[in-house]
C-alpha positions as CSV (number, residue, x, y, z in Angstrom):
1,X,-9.2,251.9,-1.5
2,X,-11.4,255.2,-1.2
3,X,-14.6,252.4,-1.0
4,X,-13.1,250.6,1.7
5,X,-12.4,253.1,3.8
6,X,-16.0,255.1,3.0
7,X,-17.6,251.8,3.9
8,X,-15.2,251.5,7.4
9,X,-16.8,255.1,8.5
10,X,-19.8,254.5,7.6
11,X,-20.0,251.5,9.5
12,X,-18.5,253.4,12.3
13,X,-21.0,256.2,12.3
14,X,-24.0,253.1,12.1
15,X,-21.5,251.7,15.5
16,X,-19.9,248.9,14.5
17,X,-17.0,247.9,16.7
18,X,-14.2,247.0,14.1
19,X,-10.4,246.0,14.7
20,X,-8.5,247.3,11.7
21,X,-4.7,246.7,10.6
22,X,-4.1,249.6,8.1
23,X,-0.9,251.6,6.9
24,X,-3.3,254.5,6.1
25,X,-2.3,257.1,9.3
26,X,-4.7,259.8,8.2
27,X,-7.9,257.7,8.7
28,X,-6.9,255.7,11.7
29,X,-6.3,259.0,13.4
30,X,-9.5,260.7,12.1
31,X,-11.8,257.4,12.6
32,X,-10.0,255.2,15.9
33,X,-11.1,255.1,19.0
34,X,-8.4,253.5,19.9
35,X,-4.8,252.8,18.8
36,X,-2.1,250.4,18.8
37,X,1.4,251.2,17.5
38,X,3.4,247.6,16.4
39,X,6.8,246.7,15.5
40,X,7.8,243.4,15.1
41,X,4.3,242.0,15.8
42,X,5.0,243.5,19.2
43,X,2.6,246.3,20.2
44,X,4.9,249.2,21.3
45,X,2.1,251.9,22.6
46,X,-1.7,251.9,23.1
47,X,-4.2,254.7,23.5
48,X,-6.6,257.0,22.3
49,X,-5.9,258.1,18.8
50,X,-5.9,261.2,20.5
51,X,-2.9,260.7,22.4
52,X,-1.0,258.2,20.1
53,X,-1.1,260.8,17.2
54,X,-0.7,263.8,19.2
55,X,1.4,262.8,22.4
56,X,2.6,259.4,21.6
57,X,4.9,257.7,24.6
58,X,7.6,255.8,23.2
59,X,10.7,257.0,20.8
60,X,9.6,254.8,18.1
61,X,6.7,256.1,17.7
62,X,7.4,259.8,17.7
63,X,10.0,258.4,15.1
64,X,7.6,256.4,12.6
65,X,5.1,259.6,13.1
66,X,7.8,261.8,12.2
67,X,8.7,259.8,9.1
68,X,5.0,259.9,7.7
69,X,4.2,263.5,8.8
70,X,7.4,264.5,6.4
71,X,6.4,262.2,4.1
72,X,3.1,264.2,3.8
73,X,0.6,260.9,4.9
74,X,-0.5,262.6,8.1
């Protein structure tokens, strides 16, 4: 997994635009431009990584967020 993820932000840094799916929280926030939050195959909030991480809009994502910040992923 470490490979895959050092070859996403190097591709990044070269300026690839990529659309990822990924469970790892850590390096969608430190890589995304952009982010969606889904449930359900529903997208539930959009934005800047910036905002989703830090401010996000909706309950379930302050929810899910909580849940991986005490799970020690974020």
């Amino acid at each position: 997994m470490g490979e895959v993820l050092t070859v996403v932000r190097d591709l990044k840094d070269e300026g690839m635009t990529m659309v990822l799916a990924t469970h790892e929280m850590g390096f969608a926030r430190e890589v995304a431009d952009q982010v969606c939050f889904l449930e359900g195959g529903v997208v539930l909030e959009h934005g800047t990584a910036q905002q989703v991480f830090g401010e996000p809009r909706e309950e379930r994502t302050r929810r899910f967020l909580r849940r991986i910040v005490e799970a020690g992923r974020l």
